[in-house]
C-alpha positions in Angstrom: 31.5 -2.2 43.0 28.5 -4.0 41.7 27.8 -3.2 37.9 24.3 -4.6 36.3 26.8 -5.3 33.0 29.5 -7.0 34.5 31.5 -7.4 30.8 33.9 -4.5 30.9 33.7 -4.3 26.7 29.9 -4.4 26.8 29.8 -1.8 29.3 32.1 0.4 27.4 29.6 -0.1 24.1 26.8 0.9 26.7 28.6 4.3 27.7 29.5 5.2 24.1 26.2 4.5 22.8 24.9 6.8 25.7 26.9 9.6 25.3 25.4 9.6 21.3 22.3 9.7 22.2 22.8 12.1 24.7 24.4 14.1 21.8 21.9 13.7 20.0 19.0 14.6 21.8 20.6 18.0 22.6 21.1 19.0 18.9 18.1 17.9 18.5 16.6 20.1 21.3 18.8 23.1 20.0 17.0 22.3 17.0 13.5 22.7 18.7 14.8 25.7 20.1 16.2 27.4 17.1 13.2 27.2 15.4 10.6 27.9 17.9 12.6 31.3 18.6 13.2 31.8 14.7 9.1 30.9 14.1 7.3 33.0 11.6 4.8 35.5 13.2 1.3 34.3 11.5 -0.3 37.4 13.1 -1.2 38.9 9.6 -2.9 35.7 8.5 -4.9 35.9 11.8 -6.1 38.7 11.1 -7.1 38.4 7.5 -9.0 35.7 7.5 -10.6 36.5 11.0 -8.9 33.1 12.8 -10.4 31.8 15.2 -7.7 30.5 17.4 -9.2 26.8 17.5 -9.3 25.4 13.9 -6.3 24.1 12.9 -4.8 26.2 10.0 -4.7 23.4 7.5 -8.0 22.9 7.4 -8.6 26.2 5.3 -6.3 24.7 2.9 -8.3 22.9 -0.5 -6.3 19.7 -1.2 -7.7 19.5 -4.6 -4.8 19.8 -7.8 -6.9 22.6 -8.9 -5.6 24.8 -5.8 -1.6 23.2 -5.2 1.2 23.7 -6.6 1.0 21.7 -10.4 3.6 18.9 -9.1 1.4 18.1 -5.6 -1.1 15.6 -6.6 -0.9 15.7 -10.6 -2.3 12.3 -13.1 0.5 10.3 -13.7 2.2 10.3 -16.6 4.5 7.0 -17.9 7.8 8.0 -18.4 8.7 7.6 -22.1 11.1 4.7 -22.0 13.1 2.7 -25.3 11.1 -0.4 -26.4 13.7 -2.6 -25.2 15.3 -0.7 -21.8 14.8 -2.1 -18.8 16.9 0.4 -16.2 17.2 4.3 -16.5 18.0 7.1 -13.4 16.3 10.2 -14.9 17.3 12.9 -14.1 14.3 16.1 -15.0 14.3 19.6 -14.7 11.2 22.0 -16.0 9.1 24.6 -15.0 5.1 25.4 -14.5 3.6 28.2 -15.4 0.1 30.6 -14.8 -0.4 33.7 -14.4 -0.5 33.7 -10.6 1.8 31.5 -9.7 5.2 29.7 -10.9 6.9 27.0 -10.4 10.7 25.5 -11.4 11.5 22.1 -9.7 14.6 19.4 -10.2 13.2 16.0 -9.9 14.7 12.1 -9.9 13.3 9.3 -11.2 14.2 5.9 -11.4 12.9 2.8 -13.6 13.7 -0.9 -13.8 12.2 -3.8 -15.4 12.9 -7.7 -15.2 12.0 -10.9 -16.5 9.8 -8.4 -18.6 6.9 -8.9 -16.6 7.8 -7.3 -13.3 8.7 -3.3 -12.8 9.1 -1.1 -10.4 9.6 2.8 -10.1 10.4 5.6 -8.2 10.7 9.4 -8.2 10.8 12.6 -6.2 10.8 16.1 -6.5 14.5 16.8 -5.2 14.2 20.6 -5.6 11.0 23.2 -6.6 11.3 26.6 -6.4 7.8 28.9 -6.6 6.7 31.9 -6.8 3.0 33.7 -6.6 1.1 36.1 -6.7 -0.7 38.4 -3.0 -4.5 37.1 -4.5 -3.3 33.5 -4.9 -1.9 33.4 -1.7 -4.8 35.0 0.4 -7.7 33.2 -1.7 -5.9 30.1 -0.7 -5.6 30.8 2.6 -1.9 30.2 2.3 0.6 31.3 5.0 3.6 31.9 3.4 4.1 35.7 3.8 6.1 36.7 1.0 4.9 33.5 -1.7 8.5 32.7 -2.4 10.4 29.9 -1.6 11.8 26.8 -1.9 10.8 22.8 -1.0 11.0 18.7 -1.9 8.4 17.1 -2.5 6.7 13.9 -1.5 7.9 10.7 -2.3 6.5 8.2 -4.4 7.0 4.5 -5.9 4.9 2.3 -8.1 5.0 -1.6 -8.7 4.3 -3.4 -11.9 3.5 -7.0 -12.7 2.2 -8.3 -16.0 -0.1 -10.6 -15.4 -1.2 -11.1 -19.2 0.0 -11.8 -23.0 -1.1 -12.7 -26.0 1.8 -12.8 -28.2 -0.6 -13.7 -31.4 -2.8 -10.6 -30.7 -0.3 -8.2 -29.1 -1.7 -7.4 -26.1 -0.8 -6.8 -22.6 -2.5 -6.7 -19.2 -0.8 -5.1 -16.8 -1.6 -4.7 -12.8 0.0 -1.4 -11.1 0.1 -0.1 -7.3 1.6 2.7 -5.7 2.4 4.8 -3.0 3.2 8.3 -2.0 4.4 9.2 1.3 3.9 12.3 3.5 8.0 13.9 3.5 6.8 16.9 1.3 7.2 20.1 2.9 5.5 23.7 2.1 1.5 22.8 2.6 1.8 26.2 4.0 2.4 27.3 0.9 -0.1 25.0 -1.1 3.6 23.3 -2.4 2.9 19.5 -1.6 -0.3 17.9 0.6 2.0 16.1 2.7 -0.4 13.5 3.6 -0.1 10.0 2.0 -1.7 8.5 -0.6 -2.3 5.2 -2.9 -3.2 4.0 -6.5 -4.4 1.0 -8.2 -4.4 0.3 -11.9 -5.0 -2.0 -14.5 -3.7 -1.0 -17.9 -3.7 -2.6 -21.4 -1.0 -2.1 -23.8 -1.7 -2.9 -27.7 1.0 -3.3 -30.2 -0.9 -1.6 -32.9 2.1 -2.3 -35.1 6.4 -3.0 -34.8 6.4 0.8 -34.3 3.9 2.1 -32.6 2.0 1.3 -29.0 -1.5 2.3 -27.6 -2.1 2.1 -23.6 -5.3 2.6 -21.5 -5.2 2.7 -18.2 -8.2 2.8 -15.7 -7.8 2.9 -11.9 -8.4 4.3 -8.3 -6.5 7.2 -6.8 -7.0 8.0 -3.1 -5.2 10.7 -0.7 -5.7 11.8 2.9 -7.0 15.0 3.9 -7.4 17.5 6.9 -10.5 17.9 6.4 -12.2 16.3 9.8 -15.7 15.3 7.6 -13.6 13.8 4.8 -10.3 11.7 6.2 -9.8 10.6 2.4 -10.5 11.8 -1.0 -10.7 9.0 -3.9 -11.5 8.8 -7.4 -11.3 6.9 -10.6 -8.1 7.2 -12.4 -7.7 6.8 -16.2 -4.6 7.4 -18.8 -4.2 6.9 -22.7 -1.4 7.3 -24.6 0.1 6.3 -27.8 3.7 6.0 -28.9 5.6 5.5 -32.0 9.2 4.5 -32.6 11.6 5.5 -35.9 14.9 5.9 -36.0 14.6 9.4 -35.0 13.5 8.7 -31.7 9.9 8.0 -30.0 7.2 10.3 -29.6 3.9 10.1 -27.0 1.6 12.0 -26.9 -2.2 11.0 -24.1 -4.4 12.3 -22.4 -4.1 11.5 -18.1 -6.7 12.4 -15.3 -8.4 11.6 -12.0 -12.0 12.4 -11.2 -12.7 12.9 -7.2 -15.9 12.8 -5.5 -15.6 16.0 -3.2 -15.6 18.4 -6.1 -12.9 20.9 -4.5 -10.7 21.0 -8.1 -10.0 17.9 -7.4 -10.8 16.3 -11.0 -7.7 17.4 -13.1 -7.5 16.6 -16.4 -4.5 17.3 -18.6 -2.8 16.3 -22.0 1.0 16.0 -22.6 3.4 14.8 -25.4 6.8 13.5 -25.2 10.0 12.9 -27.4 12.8 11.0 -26.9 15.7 11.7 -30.1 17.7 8.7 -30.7 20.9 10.7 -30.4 23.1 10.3 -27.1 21.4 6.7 -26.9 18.2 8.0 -26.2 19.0 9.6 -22.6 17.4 12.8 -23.4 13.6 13.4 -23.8 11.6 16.5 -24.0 8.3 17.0 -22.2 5.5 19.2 -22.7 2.0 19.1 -20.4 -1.1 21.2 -20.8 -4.0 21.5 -18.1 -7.6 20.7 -19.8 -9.4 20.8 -16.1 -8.7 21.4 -12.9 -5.2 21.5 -13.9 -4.6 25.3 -14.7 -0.5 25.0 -15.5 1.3 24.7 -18.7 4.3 23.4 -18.1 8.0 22.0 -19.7 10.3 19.8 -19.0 13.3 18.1 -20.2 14.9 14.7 -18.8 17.7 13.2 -19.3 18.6 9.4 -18.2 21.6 7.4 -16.9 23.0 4.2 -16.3 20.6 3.5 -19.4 20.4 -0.3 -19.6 18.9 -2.5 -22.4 17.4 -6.1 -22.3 20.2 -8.3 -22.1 18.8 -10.8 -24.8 18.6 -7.8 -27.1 
């Protein structure tokens, strides 16, 4: 018999890679399946906000921080690192609160520097659990029934490459760029947007003295929407902080913000402080963040870092 792969070791690689994928696509089907007939009936959400059948359900969602979930689209803030550390996994865990809604969330985040003019990071929110009120979910338009649940969060990663020093004066000029991607899950429930989105930076660090460090950062923040008039909403970013280092440990304490053009509570604004004790070799830190606009959370959170690694040459 005729075979269009004649070699009997290729064709037996062919048939086992077919029956896979024929695996495969059926658990993938029972997937579809399972979940179509498990769907949640959105019949009460119809109804309360007179749907009407066409517009697609995201669209009555406001991605603007002001409206999500306080770990969706927040400012960045720098993680508080040791003056001469150049590789951490950070491991945080912390919790946001307002009256109408609350939030407790596990998150990773990993750092590392070389040739101490090149860094790059990452992080994700691993785990968030959340919790809110009837009126913030209907003034939302949210469509989680029972506003409880739980979800990960979008992915994000920022590059960093010195481009220059003064040694004499103690300065720094630093370019940034990053990137979030759209694997968050709950924009049903105002948790993460879901959609991706980019930054650009250019920030200056000042070694005021050997202890102590100001940074200002000013920059562009963009993120895509649902909204069919407005594919994209952008803005200028900005960031300052100021650190000192003791033998105690280093404290940080800024100010961090984004100011969009579409004026949906998109313009969050909000202040936070940072220590870092010297004990257990500087792996744990302590975070607190306050909204000042568009940012209506208070929140905690307390990190703690591994695989710590300092400059070799120190």
């Amino acid at each position: 018999m005729y075979s269009i792969i004649p070699n009997p070791h290729v064709r037996l690689y062919f048939i086992i890679l077919l029956h896979q994928l024929i695996k495969v696509s059926l658990f993938s089907l029972g997937c579809l399946i399972f979940f179509d007939l498990t769907a949640q009936d959105y019949s009460w959400w119809n109804q309360k906000h007179n749907w009407d059948g066409v517009t697609p359900w995201e669209q009555y969602i406001k991605l603007g921080q002001k409206h999500l979930s306080p770990t969706a689209l927040p400012p960045y803030i720098p993680a508080l690192t040791l003056q001469n550390q150049r590789q951490e996994l950070q491991i945080s865990t912390g919790a946001f609160y307002n009256p109408e809604l609350q939030t407790q969330h596990l998150q990773l985040r990993y750092y590392r520097k070389w040739a101490n003019s090149h860094r790059i990071e990452w992080g994700i929110t691993a785990f968030q659990r959340y919790s809110m009120t009837t009126s913030h979910r209907d003034k939302h338009f949210f469509r989680d029934e029972d506003g409880k649940g739980v979800n990960v969060g979008d992915l994000w990663i920022r590059f960093a490459h010195v481009i220059w020093t003064s040694n004499r004066f103690k300065h720094q000029l630093e370019a940034q760029a990053g990137f979030k991607t759209a694997s968050g899950g709950g924009l049903d429930a105002g948790q993460f947007t879901d959609t991706p989105g980019y930054t650009f930076e250019l920030s200056w660090n000042y070694h005021v003295s050997d202890h102590s460090t100001l940074n200002v950062a000013a920059g562009f923040f963009a993120y895509q929407m649902y909204d069919l008039r407005h594919r994209q909403n952008d803005g200028a970013s900005f960031r300052s902080d100021f650190t000192w280092h003791s033998s105690i440990g280093s404290f940080s304490a800024g100010v961090s913000g984004y100011w969009g053009y579409l004026e949906i509570g998109d313009r969050p604004i909000l202040s936070h402080v940072q220590f870092r004790p010297s004990r257990l070799g500087g792996r744990l830190s302590f975070q607190v963040v306050q909204g000042l606009l568009d940012y209506p959370y208070t929140g905690i959170q307390i990190n703690f870092g591994f695989f710590n690694r300092l400059n070799e040459s120190e």
